[in-house]
TIMI-30362 format. One record per residue: residue in three letters; x, y, z of N, C-alpha, C, O in turn. Coordinates in steps of 0.2 Angstrom, whole numbers, plus 5000, padded with zeros to 4 digits. Each point is the difference from the previous one (the first is absolute). Last residue first. Example, Ala and Ser with C-alpha at 12.3 -4.5 7.8 and 13.67 -1.06 7.14 Angstrom:
2
Ser506449895035500450065001499650055003500350065001 Ala499949664999499650065000500450065000500549995003 
END
This chain:
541
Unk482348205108499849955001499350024995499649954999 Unk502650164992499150015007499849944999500049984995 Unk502650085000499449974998499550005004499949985006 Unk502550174992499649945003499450014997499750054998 Unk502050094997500249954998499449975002499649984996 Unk500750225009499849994993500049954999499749994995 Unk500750025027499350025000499950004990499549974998 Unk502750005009499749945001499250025002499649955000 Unk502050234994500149914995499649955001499749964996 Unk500550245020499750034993499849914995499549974998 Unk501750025023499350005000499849994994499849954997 Unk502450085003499849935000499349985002499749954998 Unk501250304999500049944995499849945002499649984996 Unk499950245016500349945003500049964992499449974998 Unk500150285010500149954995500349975004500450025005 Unk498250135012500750004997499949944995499749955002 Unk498150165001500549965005500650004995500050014994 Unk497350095006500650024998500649955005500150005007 Unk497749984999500149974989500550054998500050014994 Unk499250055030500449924998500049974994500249944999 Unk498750255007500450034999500649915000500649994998 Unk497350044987500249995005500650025002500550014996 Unk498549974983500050065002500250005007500150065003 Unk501149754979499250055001499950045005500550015003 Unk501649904989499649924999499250034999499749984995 Unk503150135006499350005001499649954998500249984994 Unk502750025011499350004995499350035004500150015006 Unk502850064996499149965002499849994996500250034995 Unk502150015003500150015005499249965006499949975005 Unk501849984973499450014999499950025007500349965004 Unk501850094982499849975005499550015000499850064998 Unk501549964980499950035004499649965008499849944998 Unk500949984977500349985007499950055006500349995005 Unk499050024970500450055006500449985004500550025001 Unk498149814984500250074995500550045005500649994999 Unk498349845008500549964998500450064996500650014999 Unk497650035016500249985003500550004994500450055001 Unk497850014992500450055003500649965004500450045001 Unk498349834987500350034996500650085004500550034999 Unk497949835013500749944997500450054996500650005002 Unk497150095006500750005006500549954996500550015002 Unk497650004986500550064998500750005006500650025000 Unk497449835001500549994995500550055001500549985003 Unk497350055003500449995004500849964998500450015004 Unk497350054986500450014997500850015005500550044999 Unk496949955001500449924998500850014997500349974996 Unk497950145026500450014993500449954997500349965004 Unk498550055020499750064994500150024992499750044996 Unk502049975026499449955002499650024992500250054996 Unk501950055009500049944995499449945000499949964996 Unk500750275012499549994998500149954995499749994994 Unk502550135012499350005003499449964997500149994994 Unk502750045010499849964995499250005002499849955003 Unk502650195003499449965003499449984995499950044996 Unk503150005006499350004997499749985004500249975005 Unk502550144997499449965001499349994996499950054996 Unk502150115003500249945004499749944999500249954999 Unk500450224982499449985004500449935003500349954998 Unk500150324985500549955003499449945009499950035005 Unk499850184978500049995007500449965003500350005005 Unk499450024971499650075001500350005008500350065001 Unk499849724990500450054994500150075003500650035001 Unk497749825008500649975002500750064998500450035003 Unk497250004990500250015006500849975004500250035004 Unk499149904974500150085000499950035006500150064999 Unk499549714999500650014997500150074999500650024999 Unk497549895012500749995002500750034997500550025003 Unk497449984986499850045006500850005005500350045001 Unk499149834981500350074997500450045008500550035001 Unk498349775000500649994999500450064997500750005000 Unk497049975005500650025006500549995001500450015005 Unk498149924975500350095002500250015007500250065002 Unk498949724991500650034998500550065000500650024999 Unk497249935018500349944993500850034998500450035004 Unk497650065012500450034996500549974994500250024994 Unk498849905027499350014995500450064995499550034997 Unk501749955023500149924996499450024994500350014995 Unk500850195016499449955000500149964995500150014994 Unk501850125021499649994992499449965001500049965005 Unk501950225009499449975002500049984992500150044995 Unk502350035015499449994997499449955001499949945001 Unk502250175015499649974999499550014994499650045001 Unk502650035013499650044993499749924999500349954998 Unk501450115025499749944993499450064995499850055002 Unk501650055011500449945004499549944994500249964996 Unk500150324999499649955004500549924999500549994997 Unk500850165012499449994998499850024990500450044997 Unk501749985013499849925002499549994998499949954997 Unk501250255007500350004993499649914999500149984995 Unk498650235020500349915000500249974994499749984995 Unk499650255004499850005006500649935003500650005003 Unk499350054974500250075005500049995006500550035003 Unk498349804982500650015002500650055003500549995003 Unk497250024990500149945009500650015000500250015006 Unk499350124973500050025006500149955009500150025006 Unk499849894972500950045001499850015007500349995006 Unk498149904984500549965005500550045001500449995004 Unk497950114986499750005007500749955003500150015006 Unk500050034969500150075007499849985007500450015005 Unk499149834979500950024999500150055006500350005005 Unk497649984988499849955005500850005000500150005006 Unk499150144977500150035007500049935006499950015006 Unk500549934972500350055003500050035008500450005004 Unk497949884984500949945001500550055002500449995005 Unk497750114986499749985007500849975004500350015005 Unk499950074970500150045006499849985009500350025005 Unk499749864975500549975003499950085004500350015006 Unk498049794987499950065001500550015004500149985005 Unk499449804992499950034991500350105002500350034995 Unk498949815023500849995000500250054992500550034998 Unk497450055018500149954995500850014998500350055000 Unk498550005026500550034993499949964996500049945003 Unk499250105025500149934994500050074994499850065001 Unk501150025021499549994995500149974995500550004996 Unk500449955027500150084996499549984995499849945001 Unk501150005027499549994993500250054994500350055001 Unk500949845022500050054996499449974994500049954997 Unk501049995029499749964995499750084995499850055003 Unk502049895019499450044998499949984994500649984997 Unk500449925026499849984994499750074996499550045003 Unk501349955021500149964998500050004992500650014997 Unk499350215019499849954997500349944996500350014995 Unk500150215017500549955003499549934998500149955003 Unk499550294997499549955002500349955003499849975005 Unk501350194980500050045006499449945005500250015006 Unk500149924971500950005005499850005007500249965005 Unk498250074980499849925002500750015004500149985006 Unk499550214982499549995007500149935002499849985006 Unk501450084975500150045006499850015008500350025005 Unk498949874975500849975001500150045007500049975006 Unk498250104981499849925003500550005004499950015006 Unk500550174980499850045008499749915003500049995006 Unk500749974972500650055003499750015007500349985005 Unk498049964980500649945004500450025003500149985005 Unk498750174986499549975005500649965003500250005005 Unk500750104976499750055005499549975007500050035005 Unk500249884974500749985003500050035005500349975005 Unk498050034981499949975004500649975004500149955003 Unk498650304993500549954998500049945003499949995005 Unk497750104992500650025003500849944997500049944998 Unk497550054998500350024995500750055003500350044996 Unk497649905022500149994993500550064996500150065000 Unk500749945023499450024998500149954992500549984997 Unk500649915024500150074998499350024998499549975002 Unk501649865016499950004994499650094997499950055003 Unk501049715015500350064997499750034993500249974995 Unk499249845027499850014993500350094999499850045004 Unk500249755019500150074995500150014993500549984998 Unk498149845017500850004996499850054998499550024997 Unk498749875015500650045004500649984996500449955001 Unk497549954990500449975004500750035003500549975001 Unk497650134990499949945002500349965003499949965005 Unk500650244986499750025003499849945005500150015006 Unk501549974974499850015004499750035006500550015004 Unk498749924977500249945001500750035008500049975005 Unk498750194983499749945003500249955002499649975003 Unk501650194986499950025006499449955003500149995006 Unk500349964973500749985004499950035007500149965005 Unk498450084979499849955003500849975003500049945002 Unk499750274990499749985005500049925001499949975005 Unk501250114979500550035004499449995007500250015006 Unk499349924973500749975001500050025010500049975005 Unk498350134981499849945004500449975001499849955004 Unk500650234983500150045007499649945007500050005006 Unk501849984972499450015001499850005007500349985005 Unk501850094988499550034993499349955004499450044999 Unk502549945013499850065000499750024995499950074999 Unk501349725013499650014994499550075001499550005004 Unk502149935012500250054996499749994991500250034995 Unk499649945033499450014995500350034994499950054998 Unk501249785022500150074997499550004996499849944997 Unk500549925028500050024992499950084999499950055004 Unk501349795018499550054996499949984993500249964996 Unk500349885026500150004994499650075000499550015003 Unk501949825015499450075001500050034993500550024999 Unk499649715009500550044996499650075001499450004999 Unk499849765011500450065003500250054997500150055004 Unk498749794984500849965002500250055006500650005002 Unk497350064989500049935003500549975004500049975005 Unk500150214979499950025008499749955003500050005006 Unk500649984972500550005005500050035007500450005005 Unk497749944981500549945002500550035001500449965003 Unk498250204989499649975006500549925002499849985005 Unk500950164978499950045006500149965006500449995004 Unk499349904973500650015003499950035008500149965005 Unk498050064984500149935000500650015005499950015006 Unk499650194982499749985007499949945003499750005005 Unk501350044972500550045007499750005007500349995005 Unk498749914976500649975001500450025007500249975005 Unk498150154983499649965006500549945001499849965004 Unk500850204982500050025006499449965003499650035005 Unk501249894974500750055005499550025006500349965005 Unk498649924975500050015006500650005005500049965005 Unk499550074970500349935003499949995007500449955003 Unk499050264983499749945000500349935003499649965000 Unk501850254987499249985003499649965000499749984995 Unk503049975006499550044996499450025005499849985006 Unk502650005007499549944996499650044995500150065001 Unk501949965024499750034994499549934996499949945002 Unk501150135023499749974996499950044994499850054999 Unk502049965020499650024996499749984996500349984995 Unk500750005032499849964994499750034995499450025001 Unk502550015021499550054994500049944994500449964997 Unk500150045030500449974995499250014996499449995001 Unk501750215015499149935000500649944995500650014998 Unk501049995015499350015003499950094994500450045002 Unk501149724997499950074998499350015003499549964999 Unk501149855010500450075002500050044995500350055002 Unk498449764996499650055007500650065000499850065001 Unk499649784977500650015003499950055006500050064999 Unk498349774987500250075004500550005004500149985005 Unk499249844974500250005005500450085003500550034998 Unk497749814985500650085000500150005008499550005004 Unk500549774980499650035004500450075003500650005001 Unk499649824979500350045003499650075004500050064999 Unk500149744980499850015006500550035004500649995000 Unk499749954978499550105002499949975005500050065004 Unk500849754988500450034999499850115000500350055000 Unk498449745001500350015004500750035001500350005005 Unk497949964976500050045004500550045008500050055003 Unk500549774979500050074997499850055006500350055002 Unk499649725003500450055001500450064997500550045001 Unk497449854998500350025007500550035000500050065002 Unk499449854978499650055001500050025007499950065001 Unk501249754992500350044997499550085000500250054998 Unk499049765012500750005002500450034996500650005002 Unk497349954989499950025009500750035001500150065002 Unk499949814980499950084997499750025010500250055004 Unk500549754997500550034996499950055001500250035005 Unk498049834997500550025004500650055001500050055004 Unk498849854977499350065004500650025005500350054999 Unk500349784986500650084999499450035005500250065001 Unk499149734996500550015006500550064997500650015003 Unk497549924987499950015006500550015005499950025006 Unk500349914972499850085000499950015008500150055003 Unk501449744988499250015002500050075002500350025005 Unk501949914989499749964994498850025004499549994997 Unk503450105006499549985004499450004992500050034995 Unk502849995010499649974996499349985003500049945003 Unk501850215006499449945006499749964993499649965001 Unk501550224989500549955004499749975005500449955002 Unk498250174981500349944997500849985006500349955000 Unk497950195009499849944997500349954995499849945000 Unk500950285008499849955007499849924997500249945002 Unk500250254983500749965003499849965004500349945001 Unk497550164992500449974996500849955001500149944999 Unk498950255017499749925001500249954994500149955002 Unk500650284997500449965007499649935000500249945000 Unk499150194982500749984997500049965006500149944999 Unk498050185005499949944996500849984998500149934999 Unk499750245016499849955003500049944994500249945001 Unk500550284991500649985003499749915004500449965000 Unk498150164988500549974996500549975002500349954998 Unk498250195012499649955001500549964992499849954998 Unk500750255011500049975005499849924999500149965003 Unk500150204979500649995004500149955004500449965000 Unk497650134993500249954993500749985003500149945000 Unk497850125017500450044995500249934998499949945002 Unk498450055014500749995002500450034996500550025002 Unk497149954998500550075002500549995004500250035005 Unk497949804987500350035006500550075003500150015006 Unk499649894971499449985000499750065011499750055002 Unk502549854989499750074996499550025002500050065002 Unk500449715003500450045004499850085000499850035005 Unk499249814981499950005008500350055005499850035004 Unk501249914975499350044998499650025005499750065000 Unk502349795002500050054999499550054998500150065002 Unk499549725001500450045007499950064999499750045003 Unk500149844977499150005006500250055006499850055002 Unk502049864984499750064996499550035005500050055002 Unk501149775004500450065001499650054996500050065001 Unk499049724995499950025008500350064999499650054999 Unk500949874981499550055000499750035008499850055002 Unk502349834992499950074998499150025001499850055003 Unk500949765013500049984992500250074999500150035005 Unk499449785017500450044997500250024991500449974996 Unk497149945015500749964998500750075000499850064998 Unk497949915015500250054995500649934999500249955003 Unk498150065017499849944993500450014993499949974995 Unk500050245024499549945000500249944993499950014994 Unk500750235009500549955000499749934998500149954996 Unk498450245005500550004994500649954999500149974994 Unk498350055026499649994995500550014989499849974995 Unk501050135029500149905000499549964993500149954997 Unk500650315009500249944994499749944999499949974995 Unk499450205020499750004995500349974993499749994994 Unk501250065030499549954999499749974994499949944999 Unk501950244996499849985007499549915001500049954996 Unk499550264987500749965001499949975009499650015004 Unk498450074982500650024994500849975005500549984997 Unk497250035016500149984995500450004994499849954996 Unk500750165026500249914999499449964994500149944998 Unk499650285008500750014995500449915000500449964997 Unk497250115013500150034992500849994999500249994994 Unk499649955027499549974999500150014992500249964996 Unk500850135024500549994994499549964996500349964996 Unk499150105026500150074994500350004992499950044995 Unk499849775023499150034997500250074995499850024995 Unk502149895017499949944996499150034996499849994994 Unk501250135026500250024993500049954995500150034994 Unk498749965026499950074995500450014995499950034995 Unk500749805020499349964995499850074998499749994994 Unk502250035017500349964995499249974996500049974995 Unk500050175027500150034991500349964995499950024994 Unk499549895024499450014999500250074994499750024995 Unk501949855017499649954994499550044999499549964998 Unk502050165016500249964993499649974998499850024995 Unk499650025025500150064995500250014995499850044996 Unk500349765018499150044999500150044996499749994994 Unk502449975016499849944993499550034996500150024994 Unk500950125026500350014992499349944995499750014995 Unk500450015030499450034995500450004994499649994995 Unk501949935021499149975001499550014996499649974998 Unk502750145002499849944997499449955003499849944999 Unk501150334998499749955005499749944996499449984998 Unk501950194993500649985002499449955004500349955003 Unk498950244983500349944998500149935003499949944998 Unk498150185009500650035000500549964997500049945002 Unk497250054996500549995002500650005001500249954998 Unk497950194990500249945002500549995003500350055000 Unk498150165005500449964993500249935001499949985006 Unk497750135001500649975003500549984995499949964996 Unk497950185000500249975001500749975001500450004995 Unk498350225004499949965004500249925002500049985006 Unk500850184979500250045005499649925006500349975005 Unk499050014970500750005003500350005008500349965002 Unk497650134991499949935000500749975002500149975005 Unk499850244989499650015007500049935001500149995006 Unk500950084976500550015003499749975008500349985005 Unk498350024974500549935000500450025008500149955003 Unk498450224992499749935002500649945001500149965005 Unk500650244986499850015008499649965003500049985006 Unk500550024971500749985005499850005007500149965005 Unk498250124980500149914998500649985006500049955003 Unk499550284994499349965002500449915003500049965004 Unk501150194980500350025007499449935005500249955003 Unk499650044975500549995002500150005005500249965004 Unk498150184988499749915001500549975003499849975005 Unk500950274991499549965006499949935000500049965005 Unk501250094975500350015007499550005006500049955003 Unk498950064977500449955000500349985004499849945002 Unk499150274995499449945002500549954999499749955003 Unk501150204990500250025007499649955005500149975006 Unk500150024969500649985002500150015008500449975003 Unk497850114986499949905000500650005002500049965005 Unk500050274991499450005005499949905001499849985005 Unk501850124981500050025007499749965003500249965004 Unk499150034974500349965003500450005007499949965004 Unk498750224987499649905002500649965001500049965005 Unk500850264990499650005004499649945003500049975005 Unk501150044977500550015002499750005008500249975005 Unk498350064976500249925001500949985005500249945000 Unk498950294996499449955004500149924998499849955003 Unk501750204987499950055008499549935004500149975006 Unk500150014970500549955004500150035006500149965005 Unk498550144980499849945002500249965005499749965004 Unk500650264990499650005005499849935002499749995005 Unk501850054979500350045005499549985005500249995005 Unk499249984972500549935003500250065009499849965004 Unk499050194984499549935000500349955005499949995005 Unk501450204986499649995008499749975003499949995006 Unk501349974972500550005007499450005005499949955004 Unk498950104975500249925004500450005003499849975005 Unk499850254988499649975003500049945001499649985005 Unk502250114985499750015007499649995003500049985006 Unk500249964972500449985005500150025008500049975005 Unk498750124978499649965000500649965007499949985005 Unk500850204986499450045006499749905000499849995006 Unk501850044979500450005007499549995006500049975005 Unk499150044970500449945005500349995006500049955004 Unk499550254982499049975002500549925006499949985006 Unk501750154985499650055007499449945003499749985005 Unk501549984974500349985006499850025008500049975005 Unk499150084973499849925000500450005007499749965005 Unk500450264988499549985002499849945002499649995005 Unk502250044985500050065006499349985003500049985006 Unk500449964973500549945003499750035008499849965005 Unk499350174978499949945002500049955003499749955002 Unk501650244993499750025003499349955004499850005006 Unk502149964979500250025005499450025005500149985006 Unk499550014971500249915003500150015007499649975004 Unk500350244983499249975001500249925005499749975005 Unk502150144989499950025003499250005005499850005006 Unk501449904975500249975006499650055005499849965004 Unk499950094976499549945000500349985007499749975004 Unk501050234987499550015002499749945004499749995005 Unk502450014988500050055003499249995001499950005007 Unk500349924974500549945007500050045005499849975004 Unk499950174979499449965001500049945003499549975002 Unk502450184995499350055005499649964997499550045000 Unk502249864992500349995005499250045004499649975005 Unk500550034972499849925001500150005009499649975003 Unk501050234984499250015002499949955002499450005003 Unk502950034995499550065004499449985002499750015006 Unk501649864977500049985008499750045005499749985005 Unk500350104970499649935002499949975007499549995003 Unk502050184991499450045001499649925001499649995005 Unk502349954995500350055006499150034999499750005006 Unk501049924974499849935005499950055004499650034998 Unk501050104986499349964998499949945006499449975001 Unk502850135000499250065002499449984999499650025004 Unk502349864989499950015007499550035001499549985003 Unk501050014975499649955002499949975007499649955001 Unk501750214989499250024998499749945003499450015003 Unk502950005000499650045004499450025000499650035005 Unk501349824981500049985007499750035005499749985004 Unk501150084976499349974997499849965008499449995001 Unk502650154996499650044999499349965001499550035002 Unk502449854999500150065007499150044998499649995004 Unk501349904977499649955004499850035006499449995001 Unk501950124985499550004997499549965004499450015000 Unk502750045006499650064999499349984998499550035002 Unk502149804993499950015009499550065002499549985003 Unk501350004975499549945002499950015007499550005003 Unk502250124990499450044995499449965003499550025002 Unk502749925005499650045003499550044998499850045003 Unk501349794986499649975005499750055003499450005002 Unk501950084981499549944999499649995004499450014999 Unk502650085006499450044997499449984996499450035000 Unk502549825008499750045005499650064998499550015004 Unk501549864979499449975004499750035005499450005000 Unk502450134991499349984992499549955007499550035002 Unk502749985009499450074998499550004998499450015002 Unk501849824995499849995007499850075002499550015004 Unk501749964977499549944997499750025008499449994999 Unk502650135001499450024994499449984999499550034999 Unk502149865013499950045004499350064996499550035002 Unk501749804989499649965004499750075005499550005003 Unk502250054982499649984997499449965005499549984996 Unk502550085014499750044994499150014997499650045000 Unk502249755010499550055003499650084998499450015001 Unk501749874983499549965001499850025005499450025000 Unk502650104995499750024995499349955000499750024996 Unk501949955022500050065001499250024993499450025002 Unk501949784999499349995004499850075001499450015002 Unk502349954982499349974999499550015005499450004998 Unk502650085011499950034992499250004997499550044999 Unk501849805017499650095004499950034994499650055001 Unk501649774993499349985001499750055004499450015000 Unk502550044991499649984994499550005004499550045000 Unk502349995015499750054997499449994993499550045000 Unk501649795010499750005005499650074998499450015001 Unk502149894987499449964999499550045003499550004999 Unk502850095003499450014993499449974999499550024997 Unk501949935024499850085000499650024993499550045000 Unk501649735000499250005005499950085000499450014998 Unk502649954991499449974997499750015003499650054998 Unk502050025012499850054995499449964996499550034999 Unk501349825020499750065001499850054995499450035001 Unk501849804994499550005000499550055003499550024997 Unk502750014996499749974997499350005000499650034996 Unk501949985022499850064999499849994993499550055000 Unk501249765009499350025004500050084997499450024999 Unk502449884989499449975000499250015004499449994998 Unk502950095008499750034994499649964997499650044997 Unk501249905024499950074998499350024993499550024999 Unk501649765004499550005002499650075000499550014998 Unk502849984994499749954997499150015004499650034996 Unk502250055015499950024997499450004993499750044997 Unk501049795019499550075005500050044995499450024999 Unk502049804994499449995000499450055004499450005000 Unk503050055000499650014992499349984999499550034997 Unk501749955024499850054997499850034995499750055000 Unk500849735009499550025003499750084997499450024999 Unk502649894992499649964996499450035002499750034996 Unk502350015016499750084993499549964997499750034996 Unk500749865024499950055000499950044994499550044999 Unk501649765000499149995003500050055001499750014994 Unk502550015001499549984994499249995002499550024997 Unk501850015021500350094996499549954992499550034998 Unk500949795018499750065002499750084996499450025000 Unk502349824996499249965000499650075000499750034995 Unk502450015008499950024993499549965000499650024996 Unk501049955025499850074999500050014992499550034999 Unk500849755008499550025002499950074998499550024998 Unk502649914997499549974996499350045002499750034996 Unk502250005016500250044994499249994996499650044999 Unk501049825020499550055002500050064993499650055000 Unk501449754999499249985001499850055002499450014999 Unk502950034998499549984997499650004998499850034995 Unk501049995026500150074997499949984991499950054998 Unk500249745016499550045001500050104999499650035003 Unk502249814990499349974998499350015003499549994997 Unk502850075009499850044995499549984996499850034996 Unk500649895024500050065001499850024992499550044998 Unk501249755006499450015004499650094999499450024999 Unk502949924996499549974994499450025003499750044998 Unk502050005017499850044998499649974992499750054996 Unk500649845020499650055002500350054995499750055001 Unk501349764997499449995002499550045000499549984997 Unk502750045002499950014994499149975000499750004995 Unk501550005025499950074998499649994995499450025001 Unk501149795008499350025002499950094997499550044999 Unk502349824997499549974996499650065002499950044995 Unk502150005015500150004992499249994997499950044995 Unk500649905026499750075000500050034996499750055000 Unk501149735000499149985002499950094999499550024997 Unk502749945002499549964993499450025002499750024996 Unk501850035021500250054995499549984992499850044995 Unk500249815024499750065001500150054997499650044999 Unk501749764996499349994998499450065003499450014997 Unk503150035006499650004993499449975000499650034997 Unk501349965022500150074997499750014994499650044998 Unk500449725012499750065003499750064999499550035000 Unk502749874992499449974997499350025003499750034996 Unk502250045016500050034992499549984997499550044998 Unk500849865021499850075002499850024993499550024998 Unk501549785004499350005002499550065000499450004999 Unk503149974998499850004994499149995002499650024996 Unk501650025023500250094995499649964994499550034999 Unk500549815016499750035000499950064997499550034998 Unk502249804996499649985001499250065003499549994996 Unk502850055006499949994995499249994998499750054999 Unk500949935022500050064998500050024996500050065000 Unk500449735006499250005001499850075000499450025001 Unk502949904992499449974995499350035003499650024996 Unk502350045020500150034993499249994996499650035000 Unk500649865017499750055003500050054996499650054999 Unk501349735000499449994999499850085001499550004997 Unk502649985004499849994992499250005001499750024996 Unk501650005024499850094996499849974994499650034996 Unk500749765017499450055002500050074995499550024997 Unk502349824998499249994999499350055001499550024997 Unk502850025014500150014992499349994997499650054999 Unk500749895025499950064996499950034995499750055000 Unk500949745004499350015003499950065000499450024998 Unk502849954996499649934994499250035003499750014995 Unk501850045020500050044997499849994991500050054996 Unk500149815025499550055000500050054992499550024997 Unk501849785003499250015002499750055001499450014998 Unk503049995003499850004994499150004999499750054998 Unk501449965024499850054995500050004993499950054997 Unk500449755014499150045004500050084999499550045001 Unk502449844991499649964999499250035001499550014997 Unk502550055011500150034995499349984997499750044997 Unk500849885025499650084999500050014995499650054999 Unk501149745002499450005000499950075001499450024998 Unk502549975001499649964994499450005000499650024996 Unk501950025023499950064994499849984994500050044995 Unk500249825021499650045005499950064994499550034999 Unk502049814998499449974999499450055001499550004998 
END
């Protein structure tokens, strides 16, 4: 049993082996035939691709056989056709060489002959030219001897004229001279008479101060600000001087409405009346347009319906136009001097201003000099010494027509070395029209300024109310010129034209510093607006 089944499990196996080399046979049959197949299909494909390339190949030795015969024909074509062109341009060239010889030919045998024909003329003409040259000469000579003789009788006659003239001139000069000497001796003697009234002028002047200053000196200044026992009295008894001064200019404004307002309806024509009144007073066009517009807005927002009651108003708006310059000059004691320069026109009284001033700050205590540096008139400069003389205030001061920056300069110096409170500077009234004077009055502040980059400490202008609109000049080109602290407002006593303080007031805004009332030394007092308003304003019993 035992060998059956080994026969059996080697029959098996060897059945199993059999199979195997069969499968191993077949699958090595099997690949050799894969291979082969392989071989030939790569043997095909390298079959294809040769005969590939080489079509390829001979298809471009060809295309290229071709181009070169392209070629090699465009070219013998290009060359026949260059040959072609050749001989055609040489063609034409021999043509143009014959035409070109014809026409030098023709033109050689017509210049030629033009040149024949331009002979002939030119001998021609220069026959004619000879001929003319010749008739011209004759007839040079015929003019030349004409002008000879016309020129030496113009020669004679100017000379007769000249001689005449010579004559006329001499007899004239001599007569001119003797009118120069004539005029020469005239104006020596009316140069002389006037000296002579201008010197009679200044004395009378001087005369006049030394009275005023003698009268002055005697009586008692007023009472010291700050003592109020006497303050009232002395207020109210300038406040009745200045209400008497303002008498002519409270006709035209001021009081001098209530008879315009009186009974009026609010209407254009009332504001017309105002305004004409106003004008009328030298308030100018500005000042007095700006018042009638303010009272208009006043009257249509208060809608005020009875004339009498814009009177008010206009009170209250002319206040305080004024009170707006109020500003009293206040002496600063620690610059010691503290320098006041007055300037003003001729005429406004600058320097009886200045001995007003004087005499009230030595009232206050204050040790005050002046300067004489109005140097052109020689009554300036005395009656400033009069005025100190009288009341022991040193006066600095020079010769007529000396520098006047030169006097102030050595004022300054001396008020230092003194240890003076105040020193008060004059210089000479000038018209504002006149820019050399405006100059030197530039000079004088430079030179203060050398001394005190500070001074002067105020520049005061002097204007007389009685000057109306033109001290509105007066302002405005000293202001420009100098540049102005303050105003002193003179001689409002006397004049209906006291108005103008509004105009000067509304126009600068400069500070009103005095007024002047009249020749007293108490009709000079510090602006007080509310006074000024209520003296224009009141009604004389």
């Amino acid at each position: 049993m035992a060998e059956e089944e080994r026969a059996a499990e080697a029959a098996r196996i060897a059945v199993e082996e059999q199979a195997t080399e069969a499968a191993r046979i077949a699958a090595e049959a099997q690949a050799a035939e894969a291979a082969r197949i392989a071989a030939q299909a790569q043997a095909t494909e390298a079959a294809r691709i040769a005969a590939q390339a080489q079509a390829t190949e001979a298809a471009r030795i060809a295309a290229q056989a071709q181009a070169t015969e392209a070629a090699r024909i465009a070219a013998q074509a290009q060359a026949a056709e260059a040959a072609r062109i050749a001989a055609q341009a040489q063609a034409a060239e021999a043509a143009r060489i014959a035409a070109q010889a014809q026409a030098a030919e023709v033109a050689r045998i017509a210049a030629e002959a033009q040149a024949a024909e331009a002979a002939r003329i030119a001998a021609q003409a220069q026959a004619a030219e000879a001929a003319r040259i010749a008739a011209q000469a004759q007839a040079a000579e015929a003019a030349r001897i004409a002008a000879q003789a016309q020129a030496a009788e113009a020669a004679r006659i100017a000379a007769e004229a000249q001689a005449a003239e010579a004559a006329r001139i001499a007899a004239q000069a001599q007569a001119a001279e003797a009118a120069r000497i004539a005029a020469q001796a005239q104006a020596a003697e009316e140069a002389r008479i006037a000296k002579e009234a201008q010197r009679a002028e200044d004395l009378r002047l001087v005369a006049e101060m030394e009275a005023e200053a003698a009268a002055l000196a005697a009586l008692p200044l007023a009472a010291a600000v700050d003592d109020d026992t006497q303050d009232k009295p002395q207020r109210e008894g300038f406040f009745a001087r200045l209400k008497r001064s303002l008498v002519r200019t409270k006709e035209n404004i001021g009081s001098g409405f209530i008879g315009l307002f009186r009974g009026k309806k609010i209407d254009d024509e009332l504001f017309e009346e105002l305004e004409t009144q106003l004008l009328t007073a030298d308030l100018g066009v500005d000042t007095t347009r700006r018042i009638i517009d303010g009272l208009i807005q006043h009257a249509d927002r208060k809608q005020l319906k009875d004339a009498e009651a814009l009177y008010g108003l206009l009170k209250q708006d002319m206040g305080a136009m004024l009170a707006k310059v109020e500003q009293p000059l206040v002496i600063d004691t620690s610059k010691k001097p503290y320098v006041i320069l007055m300037v003003g026109v001729n005429g406004v009284g600058k320097t009886t201003t200045i001995g007003k001033l004087a005499k009230q700050f030595q009232a206050e205590g204050k040790s005050v000099m002046l300067a004489a540096g109005d140097t052109f008139r020689a009554a300036a400069v005395e009656q400033l010494q009069v005025w100190g003389q009288r009341n022991n205030i040193p006066v600095i001061a020079q010769h007529t027509g000396a520098d006047s920056a030169s006097v102030i300069y050595d004022a300054i110096e001396a008020a230092r070395s003194r240890g003076a409170d105040v020193l008060i500077a004059d210089t000479a009234g000038r018209l504002q029209n006149k820019s050399n004077l405006m100059e030197e009055l530039k000079k004088v502040v430079r030179v203060m300024k050398k001394l005190d980059e500070e001074a002067p400490h105020e520049i005061m202008l002097t204007l007389d109310a009685g000057t109306g609109q033109n001290a509105l000049s007066q302002a405005k080109l000293f202001s420009e010129a100098v540049g102005l602290d303050g105003i002193t407002l003179t001689k409002l006593d006397g004049t209906a034209k006291g108005g103008v303080i509004f105009a000067v007031a509304d126009k600068f805004q400069i500070p009103i510093r005095y007024i002047g009332v009249g020749e007293g030394i108490d009709d000079l007092r510090p602006f007080v607006a509310n006074d000024f308003i209520e003296a224009l304003f009141s009604r004389d019993e």
